[in-house]
Structures are given as structure tokens and as C-alpha cells.
N, C-alpha and C positions, 0 to 999 in steps of 0.2 A: 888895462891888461894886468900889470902888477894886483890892483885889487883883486882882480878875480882868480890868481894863484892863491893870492894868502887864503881866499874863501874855499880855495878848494882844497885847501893844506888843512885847514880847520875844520872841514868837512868830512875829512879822510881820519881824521884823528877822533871825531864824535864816531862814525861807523866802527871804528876799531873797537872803541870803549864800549860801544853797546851789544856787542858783537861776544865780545867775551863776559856780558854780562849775565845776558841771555839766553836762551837754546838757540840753534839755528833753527827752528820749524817754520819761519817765513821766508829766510833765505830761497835765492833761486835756488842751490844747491841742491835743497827739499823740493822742487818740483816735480822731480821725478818719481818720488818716492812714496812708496804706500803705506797707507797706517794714517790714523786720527787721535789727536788729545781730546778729551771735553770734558770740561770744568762740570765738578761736582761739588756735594756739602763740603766745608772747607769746617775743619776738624775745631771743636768747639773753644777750647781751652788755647793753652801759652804754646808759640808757634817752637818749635825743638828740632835739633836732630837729635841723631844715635839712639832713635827709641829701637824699640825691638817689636815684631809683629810674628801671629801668625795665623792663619786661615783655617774656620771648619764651617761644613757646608756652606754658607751664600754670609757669611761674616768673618770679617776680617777682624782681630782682637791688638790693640796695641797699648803700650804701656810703657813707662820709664822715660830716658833720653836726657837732653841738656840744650838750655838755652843759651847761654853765653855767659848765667851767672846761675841757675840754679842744677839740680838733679835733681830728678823726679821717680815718684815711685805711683802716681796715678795709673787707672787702667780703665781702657774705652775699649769700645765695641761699634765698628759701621756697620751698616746692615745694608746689604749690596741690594735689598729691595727695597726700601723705604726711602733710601738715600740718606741715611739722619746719623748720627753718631749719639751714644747713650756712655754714660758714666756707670764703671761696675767698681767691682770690690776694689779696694786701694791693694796692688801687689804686694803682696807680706814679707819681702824683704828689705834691705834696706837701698836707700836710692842708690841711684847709679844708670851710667852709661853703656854702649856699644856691649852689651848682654848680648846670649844667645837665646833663640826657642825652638821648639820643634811641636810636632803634635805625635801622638800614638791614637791610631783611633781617632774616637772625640774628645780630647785629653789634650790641653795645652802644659807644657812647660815651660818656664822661663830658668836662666842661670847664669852664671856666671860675670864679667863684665868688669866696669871701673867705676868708683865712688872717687872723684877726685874729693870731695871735702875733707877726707881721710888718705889721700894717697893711695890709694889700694886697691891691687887685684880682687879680686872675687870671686870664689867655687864654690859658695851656695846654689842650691836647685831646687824650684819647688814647681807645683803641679795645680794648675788649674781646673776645677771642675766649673763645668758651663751650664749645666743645670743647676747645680746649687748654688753658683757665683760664690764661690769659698777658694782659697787657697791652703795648700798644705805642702810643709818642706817636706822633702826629700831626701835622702843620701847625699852631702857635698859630692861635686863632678870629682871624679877619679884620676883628673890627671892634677897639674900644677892652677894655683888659681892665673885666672887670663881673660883679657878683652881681647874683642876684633875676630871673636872664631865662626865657625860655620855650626850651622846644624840642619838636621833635616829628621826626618823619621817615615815608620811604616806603621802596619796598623801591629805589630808586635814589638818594637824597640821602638829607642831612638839613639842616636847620632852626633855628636860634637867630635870636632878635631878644627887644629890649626892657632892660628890666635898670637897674641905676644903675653910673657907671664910675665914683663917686668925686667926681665935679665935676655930674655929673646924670644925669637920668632920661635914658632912650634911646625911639626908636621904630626904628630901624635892623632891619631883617632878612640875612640873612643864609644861602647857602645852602654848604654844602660836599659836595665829589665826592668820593669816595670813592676815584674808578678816578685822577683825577690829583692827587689829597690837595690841592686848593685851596678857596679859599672865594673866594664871588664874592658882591655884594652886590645884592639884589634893594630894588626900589622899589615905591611902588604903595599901602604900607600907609596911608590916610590919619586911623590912630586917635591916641587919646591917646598922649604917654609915659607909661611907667608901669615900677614895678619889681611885684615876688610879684604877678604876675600867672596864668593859670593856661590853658590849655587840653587840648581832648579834638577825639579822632578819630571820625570816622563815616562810613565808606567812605573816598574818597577827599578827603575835607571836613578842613578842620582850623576849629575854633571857640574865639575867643580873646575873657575876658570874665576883668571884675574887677582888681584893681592896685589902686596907689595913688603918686599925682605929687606936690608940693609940697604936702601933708595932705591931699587930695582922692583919694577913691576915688573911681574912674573907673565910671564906666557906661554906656559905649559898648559894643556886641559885633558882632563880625567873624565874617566865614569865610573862609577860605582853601583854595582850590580845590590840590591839587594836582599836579592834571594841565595847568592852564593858567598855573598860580601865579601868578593874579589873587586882590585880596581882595575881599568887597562887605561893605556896612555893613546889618545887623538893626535889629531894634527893640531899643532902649535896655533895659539890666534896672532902667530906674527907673521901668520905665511900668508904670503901672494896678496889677497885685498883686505886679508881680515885684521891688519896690524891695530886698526884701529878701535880692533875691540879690546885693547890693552889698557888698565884702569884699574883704579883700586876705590873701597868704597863708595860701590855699585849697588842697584839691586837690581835683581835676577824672577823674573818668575816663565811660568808655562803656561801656555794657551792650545787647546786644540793638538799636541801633539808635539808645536815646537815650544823651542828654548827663548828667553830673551835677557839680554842684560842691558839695563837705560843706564843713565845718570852717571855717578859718579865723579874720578876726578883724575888728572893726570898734572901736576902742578897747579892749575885752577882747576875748576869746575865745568862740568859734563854735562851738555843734554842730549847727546848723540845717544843711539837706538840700535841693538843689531840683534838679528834673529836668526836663531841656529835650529837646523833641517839634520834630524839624528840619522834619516836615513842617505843621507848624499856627505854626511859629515863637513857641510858649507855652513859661513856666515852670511847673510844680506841685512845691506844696511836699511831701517825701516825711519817712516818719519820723527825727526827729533821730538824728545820730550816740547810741548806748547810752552813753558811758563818760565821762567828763570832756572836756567842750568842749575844744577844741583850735586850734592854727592851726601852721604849718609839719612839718605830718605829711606823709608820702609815700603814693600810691597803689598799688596795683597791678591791674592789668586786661588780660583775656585778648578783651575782650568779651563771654564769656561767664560769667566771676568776676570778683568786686571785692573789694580788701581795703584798709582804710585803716590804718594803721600807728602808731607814735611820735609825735613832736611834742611841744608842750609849754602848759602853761596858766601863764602866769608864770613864777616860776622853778622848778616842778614839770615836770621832765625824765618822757616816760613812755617805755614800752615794749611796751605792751599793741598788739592786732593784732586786728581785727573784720573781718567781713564780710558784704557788702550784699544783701540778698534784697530786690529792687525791688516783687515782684508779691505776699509774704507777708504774714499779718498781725503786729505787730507782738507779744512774747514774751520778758516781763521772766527766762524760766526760761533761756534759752540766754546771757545773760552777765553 
């Protein structure tokens, strides 16, 4: 009898450890729950977080990041139909981390971010062309140099605000024109500061949720109009069931209409899943990310595919690459 305590004592304490190691996606927890992981090309090169991504038509573009000892200024390309990942033009600035991007059109941007080998913020910005695989700087971002912001864009602007510059957290937004390479500063926003914060698009909606300011993640959530580029304030993601979607470097993308934010981290690391419904203004929790919890992984999304990427659980740098089936049931045999 004594043995079979201690084995249960030591049993309870290996569950625990793998538990926080992991996502819950085999948990009974997740039995209920709808939505599928399935392992795809798993990204070619050195496994990273804090890269930066972003999506045009059925390819997803990522580049930069940090492994635990280097910064990188490489740039790839998945191709959501081939499944394969390709090497493009090396990003023409200098290495660095937790950068923002947006798209205009079919026009990537990359900016801003952190180069620790130099200590230092970053408010460089340059603009990717995808037919010619060229890059070209831009106008420095217009506000303070800063990691950890958000961005987003339409097919006439784009979008930064948020981030830490160094001396603090920001709520500043920010828009730049493209046709006369400036940035102009837009007001209005009236949310937390915060840095790894995260948003998603949904028509012409942008939806900004999550961060974290002076130890406090933030649970206020926003939308932003971009046709009137007004913001208005939501219900809170601490209210009633949704507390749990409270998290800081996350990522966020759109599928079919709704919102989602996987990953990230609240103290450890995140593989919980929730999906936000614009027109009932509700979260539902969906099945966990499959693969080892994570936080500073990239997305990519067409609206109509989702793929979440790298990141890292500690200092376990990954590489690995899934994608989201919203409406499937879940199916330990595909990763």
C-alpha cells in the first residue's frame, strides 16, 4: 500500500510536468471541443521565435525572429498549396526581433522591432515587392522607435500602433500612405497601453485584444473601423467565460468570418484556442493548439486557411507548422 502512494505521488507530479509542457489538445478537457491541428512542412531553416509574418493571396511570408542566441534578418515564403517553404530575398534591414508588418494591397511591409546585439529599439520600415522579390526602405515609422506593436493594413494604408519604445508601453496609433511615403498620427484609441498584443481582420473591421502593460494583461477589446477609422470598446475578454482568453504574445488570425487568438502565454506558455463570433460579440473555446504550448509564434491566414508556425516554450526554440480546421472534429492521427 505505501508503494502504491509514492507511485501515485510520482505519477501525479510527471502529469503535472507534461501538462504545462504541452497544449491540452489530448486532454479529456478537449473532448468536447471542436476544431483540428495537422501537422504540415515544418519551416526549413533555425527553429525561432519573434519572427514577423504576413499573408497575400494563398502565401504566407515570414522573416526575422531569435533563437536564443542569434537575430535574424532571413525571409521565406510557404506556399499554402504546395505545402513547401522557399527562401526569398534576405530583409534589407538590419536583424532584429518582435518587428511589426502589415500588407497594403499586394505589398508587404516589415518595421520596426528589437536588435538586442545592439540594444535597441527600431523605427526603420521597408516594403516588400512580391513579384520582384526586392525590398525597399521606406519612411522611418512616425512614432517613437519600439518592439511588441501591432499592425494591420487595407488595400490603401496601413497601421501600427502600441508596442514598448524602451522607456514604456505605447497606445499611439499610427497610419502611413503609401502614395506619399508618410505617416500621420491617428487619435481616438481610448484602450490600455500595452506591448505583444495581437489583432485580426474581419471585412473591413480590425479587432484588437490581449497585451500586457506594467505585469498586467490587459482585457479590454477594441474594434477599429477602417473605413471611418473610428475605434469602439467590446465587452471585456474577462467577463463571464471568456476570462481565459487573457494572454499576452499571442497570435490572432480570421477564418470564414470569425476571430481567433491560439497560443501565447500568461506566466508559462499557451496552447488554448478561442474563437470570437463579431455578430453575438461571444468567445468559444476551440480545440488546443496539437504541439507543444507556445507563445511568440506567427500566423498565417488567407481567411480561408490558417497556419500557426515556430515560437517557443522557454528556451525550446521550434519549427514545426500546423493548421487550423475550425468546423472538424479533433484527430490525434494527423500530427
Amino acid at each position: 500500500m505505501k508503494k502504491q502512494k509514492i507511485n501515485s505521488k510520482v505519477l501525479i507530479i510527471v502529469c503535472l510536468f507534461i501538462t504545462s509542457f504541452y497544449s491540452c489538445g489530448d486532454d479529456d478537457d478537449d473532448d468536447d471541443l471542436i476544431g483540428n491541428w495537422a501537422e504540415t512542412s515544418v519551416f526549413n531553416e533555425e527553429p525561432r521565435s519573434s519572427a514577423t509574418a504576413f499573408t497575400i493571396g494563398n502565401k504566407g511570408y515570414m522573416g526575422t525572429g531569435f533563437d536564443g542566441d542569434d537575430y535574424f534578418n532571413d525571409f521565406w515564403t510557404y506556399d499554402f498549396a504546395t505545402n513547401s517553404w522557399q527562401q526569398l530575398a534576405d530583409f534589407s534591414g538590419q536583424e532584429r526581433s518582435s518587428a511589426v508588418a502589415f500588407t497594403i494591397g499586394n505589398t508587404g511591409y516589415i518595421g520596426t522591432g528589437f536588435n538586442g546585439d545592439t540594444n535597441q529599439e527600431l523605427s526603420d520600415f521597408y516594403k516588400y515587392d512580391v513579384s520582384a522579390n526586392t525590398w525597399q526602405q521606406i519612411s522611418d515609422f512616425g512614432g517613437t522607435a519600439r518592439y511588441g506593436s501591432v499592425g494591420f493594413g487595407s488595400d490603401s494604408y496601413g497601421y501600427v500602433g502600441t508596442g514598448f519604445d524602451g522607456d514604456g508601453d505605447k497606445k499611439d496609433f499610427w497610419k502611413y500612405d503609401p502614395t506619399s511615403d508618410t505617416w500621420e498620427e491617428l487619435f481616438g484609441f481610448g484602450g490600455s497601453k500595452r506591448r505583444d498584443g495581437v489583432t485580426f481582420t474581419i471585412g473591413s473591421d480590425v479587432f484588437l485584444a490581449t497585451g500586457v502593460s506594467n505585469g498586467i494583461y490587459e482585457d479590454d477589446f477594441w474594434v477599429f473601423n477602417m473605413n471611418t477609422e473610428t475605434w469602439s470598446v467590446l465587452t471585456d475578454i474577462d467577463d463571464d467565460d471568456s476570462d481565459d482568453v487573457i494572454r499576452a504574445n499571442a497570435v490572432a488570425f480570421s477564418l470564414n468570418g470569425l476571430g481567433y487568438i491560439a497560443c501565447g502565454e500568461v506566466g508559462g506558455a499557451l496552447g488554448t484556442v478561442y474563437e470570437y463570433n463579431p455578430n453575438s460579440d461571444e468567445w468559444v473555446e476551440r480545440t488546443s493548439f496539437e504541439r507543444v504550448a507556445r507563445r511568440d509564434a506567427v500566423a498565417f491566414s488567407n481567411g480561408q486557411r490558417a497556419f500557426v508556425a515556430l515560437g517557443r516554450n522557454g528556451t525550446l526554440y521550434l519549427d514545426d507548422n500546423m493548421e487550423f480546421f475550425p468546423t472538424a472534429s479533433q484527430d490525434d492521427d494527423d500530427n
